[in-house]
N, CA, C and O atoms as a GROMACS GRO file, in nm:
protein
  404
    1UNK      N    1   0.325  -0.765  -0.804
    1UNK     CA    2   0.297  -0.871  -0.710
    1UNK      C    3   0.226  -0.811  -0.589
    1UNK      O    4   0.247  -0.698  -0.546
    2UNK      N    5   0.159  -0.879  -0.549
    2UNK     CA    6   0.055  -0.815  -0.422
    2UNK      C    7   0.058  -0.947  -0.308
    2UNK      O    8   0.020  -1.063  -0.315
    3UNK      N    9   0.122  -0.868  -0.202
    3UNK     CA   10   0.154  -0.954  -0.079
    3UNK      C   11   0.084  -0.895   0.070
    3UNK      O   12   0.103  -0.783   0.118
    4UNK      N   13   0.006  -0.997   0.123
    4UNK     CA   14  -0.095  -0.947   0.200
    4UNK      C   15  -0.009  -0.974   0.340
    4UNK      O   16   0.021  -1.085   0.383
    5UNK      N   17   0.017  -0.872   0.388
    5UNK     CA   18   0.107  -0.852   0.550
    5UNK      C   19   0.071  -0.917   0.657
    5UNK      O   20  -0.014  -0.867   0.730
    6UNK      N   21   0.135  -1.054   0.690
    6UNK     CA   22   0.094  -1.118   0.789
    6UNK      C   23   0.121  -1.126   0.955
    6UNK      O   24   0.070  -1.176   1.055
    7UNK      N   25   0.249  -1.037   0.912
    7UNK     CA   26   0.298  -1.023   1.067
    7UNK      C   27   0.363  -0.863   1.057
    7UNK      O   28   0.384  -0.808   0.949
    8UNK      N   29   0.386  -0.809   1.172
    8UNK     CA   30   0.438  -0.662   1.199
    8UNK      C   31   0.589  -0.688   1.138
    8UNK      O   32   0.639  -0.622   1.047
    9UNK      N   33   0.638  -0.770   1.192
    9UNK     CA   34   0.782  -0.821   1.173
    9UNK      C   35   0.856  -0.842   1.024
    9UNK      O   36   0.977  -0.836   1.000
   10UNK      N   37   0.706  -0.881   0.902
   10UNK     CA   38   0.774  -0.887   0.782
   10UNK      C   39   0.773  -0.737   0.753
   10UNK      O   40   0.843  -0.711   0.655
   11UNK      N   41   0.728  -0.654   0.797
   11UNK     CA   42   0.710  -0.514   0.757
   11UNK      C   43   0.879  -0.473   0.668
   11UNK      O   44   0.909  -0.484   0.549
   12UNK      N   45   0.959  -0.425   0.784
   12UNK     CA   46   1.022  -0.360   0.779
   12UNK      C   47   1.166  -0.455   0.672
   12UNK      O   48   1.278  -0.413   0.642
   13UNK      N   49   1.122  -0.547   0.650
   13UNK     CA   50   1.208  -0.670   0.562
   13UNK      C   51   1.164  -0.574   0.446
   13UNK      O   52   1.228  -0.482   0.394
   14UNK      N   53   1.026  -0.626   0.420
   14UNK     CA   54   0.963  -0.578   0.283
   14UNK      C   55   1.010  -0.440   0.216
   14UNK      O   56   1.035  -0.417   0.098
   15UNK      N   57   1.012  -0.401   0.268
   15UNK     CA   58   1.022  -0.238   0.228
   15UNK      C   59   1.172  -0.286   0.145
   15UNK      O   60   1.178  -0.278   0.022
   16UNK      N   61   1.240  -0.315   0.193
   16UNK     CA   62   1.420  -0.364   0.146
   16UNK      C   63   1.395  -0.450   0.036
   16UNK      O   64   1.499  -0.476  -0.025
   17UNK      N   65   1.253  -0.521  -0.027
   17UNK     CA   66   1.316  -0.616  -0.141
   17UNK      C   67   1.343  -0.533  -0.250
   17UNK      O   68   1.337  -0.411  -0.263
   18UNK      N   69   1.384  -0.654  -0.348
   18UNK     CA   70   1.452  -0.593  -0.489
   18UNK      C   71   1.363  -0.574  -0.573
   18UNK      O   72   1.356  -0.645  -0.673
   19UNK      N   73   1.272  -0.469  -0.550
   19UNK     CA   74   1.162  -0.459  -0.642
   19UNK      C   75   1.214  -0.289  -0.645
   19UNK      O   76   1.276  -0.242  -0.549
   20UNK      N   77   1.177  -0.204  -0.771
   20UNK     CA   78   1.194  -0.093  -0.796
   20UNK      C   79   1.089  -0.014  -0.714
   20UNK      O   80   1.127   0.085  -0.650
   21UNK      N   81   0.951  -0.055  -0.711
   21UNK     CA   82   0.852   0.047  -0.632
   21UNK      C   83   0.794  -0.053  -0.576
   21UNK      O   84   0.764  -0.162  -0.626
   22UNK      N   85   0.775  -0.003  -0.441
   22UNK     CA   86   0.679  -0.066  -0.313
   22UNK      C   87   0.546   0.040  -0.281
   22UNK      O   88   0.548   0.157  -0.243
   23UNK      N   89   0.445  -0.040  -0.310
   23UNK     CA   90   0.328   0.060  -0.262
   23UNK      C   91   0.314   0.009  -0.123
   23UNK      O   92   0.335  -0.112  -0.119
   24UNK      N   93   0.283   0.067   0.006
   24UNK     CA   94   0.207   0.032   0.100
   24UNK      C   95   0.067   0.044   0.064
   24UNK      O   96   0.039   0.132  -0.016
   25UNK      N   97  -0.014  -0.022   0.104
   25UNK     CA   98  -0.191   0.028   0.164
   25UNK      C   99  -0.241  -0.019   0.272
   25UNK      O  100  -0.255  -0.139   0.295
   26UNK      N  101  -0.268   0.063   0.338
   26UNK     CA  102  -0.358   0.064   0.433
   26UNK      C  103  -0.508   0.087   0.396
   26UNK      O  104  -0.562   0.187   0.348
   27UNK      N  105  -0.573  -0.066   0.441
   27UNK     CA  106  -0.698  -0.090   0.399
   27UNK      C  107  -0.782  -0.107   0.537
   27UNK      O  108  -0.727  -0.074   0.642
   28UNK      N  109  -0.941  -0.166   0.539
   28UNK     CA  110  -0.970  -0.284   0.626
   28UNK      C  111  -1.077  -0.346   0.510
   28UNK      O  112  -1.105  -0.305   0.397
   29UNK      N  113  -1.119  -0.455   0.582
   29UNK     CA  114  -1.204  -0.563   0.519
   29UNK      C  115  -1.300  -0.514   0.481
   29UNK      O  116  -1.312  -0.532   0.359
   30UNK      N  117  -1.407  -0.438   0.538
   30UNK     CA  118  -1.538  -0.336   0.559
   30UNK      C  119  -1.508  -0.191   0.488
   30UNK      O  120  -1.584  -0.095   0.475
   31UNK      N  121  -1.361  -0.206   0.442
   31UNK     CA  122  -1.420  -0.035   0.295
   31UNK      C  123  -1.460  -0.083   0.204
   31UNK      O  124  -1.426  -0.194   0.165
   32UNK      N  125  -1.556   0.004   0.141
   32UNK     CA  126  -1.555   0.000  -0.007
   32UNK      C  127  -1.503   0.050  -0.109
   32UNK      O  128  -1.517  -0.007  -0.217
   33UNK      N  129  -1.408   0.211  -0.095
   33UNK     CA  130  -1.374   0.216  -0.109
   33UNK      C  131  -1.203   0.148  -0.158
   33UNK      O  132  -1.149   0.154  -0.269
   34UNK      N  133  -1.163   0.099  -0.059
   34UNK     CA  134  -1.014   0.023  -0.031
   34UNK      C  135  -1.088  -0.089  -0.173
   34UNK      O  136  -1.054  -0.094  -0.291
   35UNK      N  137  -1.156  -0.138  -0.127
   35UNK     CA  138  -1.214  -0.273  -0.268
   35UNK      C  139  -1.159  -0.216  -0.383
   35UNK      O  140  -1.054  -0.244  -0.440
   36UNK      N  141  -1.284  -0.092  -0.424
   36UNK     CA  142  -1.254  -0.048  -0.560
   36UNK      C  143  -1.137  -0.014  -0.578
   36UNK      O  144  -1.104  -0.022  -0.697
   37UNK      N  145  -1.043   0.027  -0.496
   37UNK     CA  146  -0.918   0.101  -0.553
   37UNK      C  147  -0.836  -0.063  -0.580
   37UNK      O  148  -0.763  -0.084  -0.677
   38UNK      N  149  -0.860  -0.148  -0.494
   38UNK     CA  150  -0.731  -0.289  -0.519
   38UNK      C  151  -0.800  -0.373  -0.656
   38UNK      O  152  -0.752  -0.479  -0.694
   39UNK      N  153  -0.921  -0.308  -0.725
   39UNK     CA  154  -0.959  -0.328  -0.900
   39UNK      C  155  -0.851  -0.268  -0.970
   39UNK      O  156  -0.767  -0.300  -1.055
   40UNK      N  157  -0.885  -0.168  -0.903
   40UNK     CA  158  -0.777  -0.059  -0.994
   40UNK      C  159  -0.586  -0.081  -0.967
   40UNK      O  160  -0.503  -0.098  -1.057
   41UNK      N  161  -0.568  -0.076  -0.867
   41UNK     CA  162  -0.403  -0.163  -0.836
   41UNK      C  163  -0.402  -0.279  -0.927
   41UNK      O  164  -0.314  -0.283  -1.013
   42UNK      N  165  -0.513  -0.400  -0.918
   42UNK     CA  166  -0.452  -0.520  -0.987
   42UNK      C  167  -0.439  -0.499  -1.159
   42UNK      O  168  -0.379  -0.582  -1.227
   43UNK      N  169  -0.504  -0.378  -1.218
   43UNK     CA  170  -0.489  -0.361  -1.343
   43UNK      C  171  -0.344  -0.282  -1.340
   43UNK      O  172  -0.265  -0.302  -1.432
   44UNK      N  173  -0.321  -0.221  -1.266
   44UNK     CA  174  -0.187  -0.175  -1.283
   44UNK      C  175  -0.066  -0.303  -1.234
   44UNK      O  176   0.047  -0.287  -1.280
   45UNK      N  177  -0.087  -0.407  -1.158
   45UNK     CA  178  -0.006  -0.498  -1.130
   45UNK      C  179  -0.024  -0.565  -1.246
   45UNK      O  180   0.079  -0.629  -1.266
   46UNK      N  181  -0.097  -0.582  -1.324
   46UNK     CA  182  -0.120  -0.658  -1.473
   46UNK      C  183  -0.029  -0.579  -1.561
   46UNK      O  184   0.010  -0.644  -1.658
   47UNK      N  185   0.010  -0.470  -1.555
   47UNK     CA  186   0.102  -0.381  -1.660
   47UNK      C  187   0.207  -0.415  -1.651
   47UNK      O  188   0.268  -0.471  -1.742
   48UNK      N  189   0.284  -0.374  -1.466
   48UNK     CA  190   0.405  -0.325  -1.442
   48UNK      C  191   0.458  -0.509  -1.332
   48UNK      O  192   0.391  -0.570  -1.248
   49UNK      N  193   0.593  -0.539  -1.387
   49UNK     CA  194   0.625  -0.624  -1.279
   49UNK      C  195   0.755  -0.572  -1.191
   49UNK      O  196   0.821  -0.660  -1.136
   50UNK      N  197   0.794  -0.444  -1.176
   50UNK     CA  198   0.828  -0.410  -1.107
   50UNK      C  199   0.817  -0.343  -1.015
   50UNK      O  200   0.912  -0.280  -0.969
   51UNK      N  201   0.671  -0.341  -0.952
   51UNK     CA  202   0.594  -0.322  -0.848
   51UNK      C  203   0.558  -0.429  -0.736
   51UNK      O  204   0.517  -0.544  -0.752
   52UNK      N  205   0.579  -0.377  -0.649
   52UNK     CA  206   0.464  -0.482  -0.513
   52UNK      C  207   0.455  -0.398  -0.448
   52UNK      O  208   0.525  -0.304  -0.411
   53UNK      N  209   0.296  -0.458  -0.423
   53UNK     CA  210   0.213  -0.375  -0.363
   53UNK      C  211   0.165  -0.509  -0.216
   53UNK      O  212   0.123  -0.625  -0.215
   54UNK      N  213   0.211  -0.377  -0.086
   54UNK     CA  214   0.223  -0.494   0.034
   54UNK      C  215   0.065  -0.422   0.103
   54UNK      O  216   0.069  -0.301   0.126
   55UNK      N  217  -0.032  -0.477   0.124
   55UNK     CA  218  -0.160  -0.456   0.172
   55UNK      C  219  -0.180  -0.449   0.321
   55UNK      O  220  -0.182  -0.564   0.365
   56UNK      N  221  -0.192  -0.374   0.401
   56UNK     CA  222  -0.187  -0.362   0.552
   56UNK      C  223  -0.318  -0.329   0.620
   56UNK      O  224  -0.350  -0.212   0.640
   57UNK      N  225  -0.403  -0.443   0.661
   57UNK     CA  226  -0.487  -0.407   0.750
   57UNK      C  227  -0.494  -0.314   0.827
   57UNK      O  228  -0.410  -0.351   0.908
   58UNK      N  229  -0.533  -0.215   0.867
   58UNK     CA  230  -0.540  -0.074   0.952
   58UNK      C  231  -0.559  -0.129   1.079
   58UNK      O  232  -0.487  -0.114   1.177
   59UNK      N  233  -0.697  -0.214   1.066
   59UNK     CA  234  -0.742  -0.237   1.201
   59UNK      C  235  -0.644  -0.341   1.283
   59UNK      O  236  -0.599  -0.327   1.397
   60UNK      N  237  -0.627  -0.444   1.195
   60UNK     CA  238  -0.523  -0.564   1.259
   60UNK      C  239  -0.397  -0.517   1.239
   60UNK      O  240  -0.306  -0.597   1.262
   61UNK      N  241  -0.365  -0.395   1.200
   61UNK     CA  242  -0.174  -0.347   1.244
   61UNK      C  243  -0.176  -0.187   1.292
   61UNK      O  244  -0.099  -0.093   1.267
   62UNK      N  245  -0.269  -0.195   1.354
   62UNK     CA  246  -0.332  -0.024   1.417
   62UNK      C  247  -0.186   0.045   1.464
   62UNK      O  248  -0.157   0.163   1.445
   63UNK      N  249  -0.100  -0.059   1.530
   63UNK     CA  250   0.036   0.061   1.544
   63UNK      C  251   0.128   0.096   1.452
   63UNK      O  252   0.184   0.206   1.453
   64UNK      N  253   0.149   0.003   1.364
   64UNK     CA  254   0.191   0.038   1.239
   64UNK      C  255   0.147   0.110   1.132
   64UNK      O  256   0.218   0.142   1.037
   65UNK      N  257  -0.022   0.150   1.151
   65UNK     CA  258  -0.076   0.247   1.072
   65UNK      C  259  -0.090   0.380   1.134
   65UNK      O  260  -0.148   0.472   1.076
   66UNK      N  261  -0.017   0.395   1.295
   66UNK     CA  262   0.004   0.484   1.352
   66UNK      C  263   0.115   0.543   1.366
   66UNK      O  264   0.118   0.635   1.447
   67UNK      N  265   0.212   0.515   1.307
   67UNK     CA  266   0.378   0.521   1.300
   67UNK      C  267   0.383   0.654   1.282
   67UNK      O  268   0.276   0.675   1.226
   68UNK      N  269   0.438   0.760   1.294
   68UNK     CA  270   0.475   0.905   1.263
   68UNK      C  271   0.468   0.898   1.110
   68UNK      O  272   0.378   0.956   1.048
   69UNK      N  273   0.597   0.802   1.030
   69UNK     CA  274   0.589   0.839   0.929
   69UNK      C  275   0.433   0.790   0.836
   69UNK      O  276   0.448   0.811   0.716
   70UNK      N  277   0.308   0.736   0.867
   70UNK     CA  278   0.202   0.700   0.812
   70UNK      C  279   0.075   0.793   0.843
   70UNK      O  280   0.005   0.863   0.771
   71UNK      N  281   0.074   0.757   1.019
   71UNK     CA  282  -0.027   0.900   1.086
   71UNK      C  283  -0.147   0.820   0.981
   71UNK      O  284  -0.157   0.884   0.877
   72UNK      N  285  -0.226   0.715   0.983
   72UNK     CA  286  -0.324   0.679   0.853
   72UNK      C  287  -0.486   0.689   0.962
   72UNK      O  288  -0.535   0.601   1.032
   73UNK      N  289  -0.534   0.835   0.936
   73UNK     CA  290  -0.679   0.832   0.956
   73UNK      C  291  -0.737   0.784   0.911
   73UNK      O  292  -0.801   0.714   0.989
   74UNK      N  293  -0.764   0.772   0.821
   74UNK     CA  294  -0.890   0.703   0.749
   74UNK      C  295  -0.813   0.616   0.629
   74UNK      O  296  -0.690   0.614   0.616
   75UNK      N  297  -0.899   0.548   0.552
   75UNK     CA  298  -0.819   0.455   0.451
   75UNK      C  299  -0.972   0.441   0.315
   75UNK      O  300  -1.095   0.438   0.312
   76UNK      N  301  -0.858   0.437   0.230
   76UNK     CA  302  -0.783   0.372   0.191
   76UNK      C  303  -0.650   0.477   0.201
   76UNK      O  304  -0.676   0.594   0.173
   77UNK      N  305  -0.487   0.442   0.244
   77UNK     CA  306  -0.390   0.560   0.266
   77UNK      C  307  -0.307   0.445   0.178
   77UNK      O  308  -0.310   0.322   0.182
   78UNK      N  309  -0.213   0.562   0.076
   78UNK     CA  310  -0.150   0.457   0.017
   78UNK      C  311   0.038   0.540   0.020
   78UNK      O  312   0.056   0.661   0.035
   79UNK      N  313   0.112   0.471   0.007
   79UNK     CA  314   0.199   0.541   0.064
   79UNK      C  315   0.355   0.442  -0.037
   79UNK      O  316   0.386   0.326  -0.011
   80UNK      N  317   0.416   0.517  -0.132
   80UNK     CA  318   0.495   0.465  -0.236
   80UNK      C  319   0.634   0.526  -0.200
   80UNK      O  320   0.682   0.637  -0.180
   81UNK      N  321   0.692   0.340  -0.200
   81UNK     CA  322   0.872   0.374  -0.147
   81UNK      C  323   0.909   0.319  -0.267
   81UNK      O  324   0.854   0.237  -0.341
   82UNK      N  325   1.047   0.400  -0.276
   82UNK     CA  326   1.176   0.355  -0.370
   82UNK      C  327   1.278   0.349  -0.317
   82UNK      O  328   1.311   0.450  -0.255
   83UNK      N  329   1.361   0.249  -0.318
   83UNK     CA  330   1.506   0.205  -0.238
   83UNK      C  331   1.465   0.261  -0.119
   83UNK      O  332   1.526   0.360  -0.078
   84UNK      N  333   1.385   0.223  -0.065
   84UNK     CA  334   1.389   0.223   0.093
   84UNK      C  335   1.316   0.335   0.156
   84UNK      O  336   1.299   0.335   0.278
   85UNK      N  337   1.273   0.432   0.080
   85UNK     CA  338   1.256   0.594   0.096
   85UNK      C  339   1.103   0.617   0.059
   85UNK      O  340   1.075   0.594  -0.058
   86UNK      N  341   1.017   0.653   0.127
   86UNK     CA  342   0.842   0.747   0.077
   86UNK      C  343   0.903   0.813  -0.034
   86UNK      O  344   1.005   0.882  -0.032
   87UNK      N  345   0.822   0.782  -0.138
   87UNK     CA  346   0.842   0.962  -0.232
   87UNK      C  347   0.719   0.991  -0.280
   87UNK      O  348   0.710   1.081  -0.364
   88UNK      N  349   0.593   0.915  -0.234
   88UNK     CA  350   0.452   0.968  -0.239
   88UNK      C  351   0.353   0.910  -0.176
   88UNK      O  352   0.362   0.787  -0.170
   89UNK      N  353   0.238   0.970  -0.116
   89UNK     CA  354   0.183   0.930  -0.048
   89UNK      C  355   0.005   1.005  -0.088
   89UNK      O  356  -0.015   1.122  -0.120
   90UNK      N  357  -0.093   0.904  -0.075
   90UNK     CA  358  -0.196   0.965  -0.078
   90UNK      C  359  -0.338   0.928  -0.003
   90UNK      O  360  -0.324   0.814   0.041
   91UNK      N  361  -0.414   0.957   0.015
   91UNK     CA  362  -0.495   0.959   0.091
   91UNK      C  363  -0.635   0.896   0.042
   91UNK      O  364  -0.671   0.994  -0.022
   92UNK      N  365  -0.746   0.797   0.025
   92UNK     CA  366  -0.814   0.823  -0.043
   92UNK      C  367  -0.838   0.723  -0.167
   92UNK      O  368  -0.744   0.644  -0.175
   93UNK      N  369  -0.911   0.710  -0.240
   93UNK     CA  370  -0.953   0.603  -0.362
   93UNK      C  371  -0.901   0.681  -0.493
   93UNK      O  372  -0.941   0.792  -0.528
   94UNK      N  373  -0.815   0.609  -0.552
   94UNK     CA  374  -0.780   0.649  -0.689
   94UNK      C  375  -0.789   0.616  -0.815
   94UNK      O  376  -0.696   0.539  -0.837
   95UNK      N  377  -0.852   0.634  -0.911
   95UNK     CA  378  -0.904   0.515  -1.011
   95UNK      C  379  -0.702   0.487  -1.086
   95UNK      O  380  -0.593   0.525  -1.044
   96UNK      N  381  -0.747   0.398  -1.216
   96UNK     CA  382  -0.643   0.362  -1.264
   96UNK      C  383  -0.518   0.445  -1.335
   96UNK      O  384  -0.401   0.406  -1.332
   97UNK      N  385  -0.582   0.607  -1.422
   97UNK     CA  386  -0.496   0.687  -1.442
   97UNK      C  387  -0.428   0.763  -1.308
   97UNK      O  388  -0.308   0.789  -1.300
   98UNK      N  389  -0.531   0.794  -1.203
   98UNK     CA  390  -0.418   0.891  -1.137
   98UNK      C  391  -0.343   0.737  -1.084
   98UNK      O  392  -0.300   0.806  -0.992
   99UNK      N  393  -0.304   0.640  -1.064
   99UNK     CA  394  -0.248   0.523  -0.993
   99UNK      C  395  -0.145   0.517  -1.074
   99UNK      O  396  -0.036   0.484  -1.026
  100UNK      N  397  -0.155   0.547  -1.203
  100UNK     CA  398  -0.043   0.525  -1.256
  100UNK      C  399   0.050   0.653  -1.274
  100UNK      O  400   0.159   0.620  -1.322
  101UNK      N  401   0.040   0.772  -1.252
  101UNK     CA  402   0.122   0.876  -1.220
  101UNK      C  403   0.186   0.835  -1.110
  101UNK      O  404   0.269   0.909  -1.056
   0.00000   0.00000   0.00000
């Protein structure tokens, strides 16, 4: 499921639902990169339904893509929780095999 972040405030809800893996991304409107890689996410959201993937504007949540634990220079930054916890994080456009490691 892919849920596009509308307020700072659902943030920290989200991370807590009952989904097994939460991807963050930090995108903006103007990559091209960020594009090609959310081709490649929605073929993996077509596989797996125990994923959501919550999409975060960089530019429109600039302090939240500044948080210690994110620090997101450049984007596309993608950043994968389980029960509540990071356990990977990457930097960068990824096609569909490395996405699915």
């Amino acid at each position: 499921m892919l849920k596009v972040l509308g307020r700072v405030e659902e943030f920290n809800s989200l991370l807590h639902q009952p989904h097994e893996s939460i991807l963050i991304k930090f995108a903006t409107s103007w990559c091209r990169p960020c594009h090609q890689l959310q081709t490649n996410i929605n073929k993996i959201l077509a596989e797996r339904t125990d994923l959501l993937v919550v999409e975060v504007d960089a530019e429109k949540f600039s302090e939240l893509a500044q948080r210690p634990e994110f620090r997101v220079q450049s984007v596309p930054a993608l950043f994968l929780f389980r029960d509540g916890k990071m356990i990977k994080e990457n930097r960068g456009y990824l096609n569909t095999e490395e996405l699915r490691e």
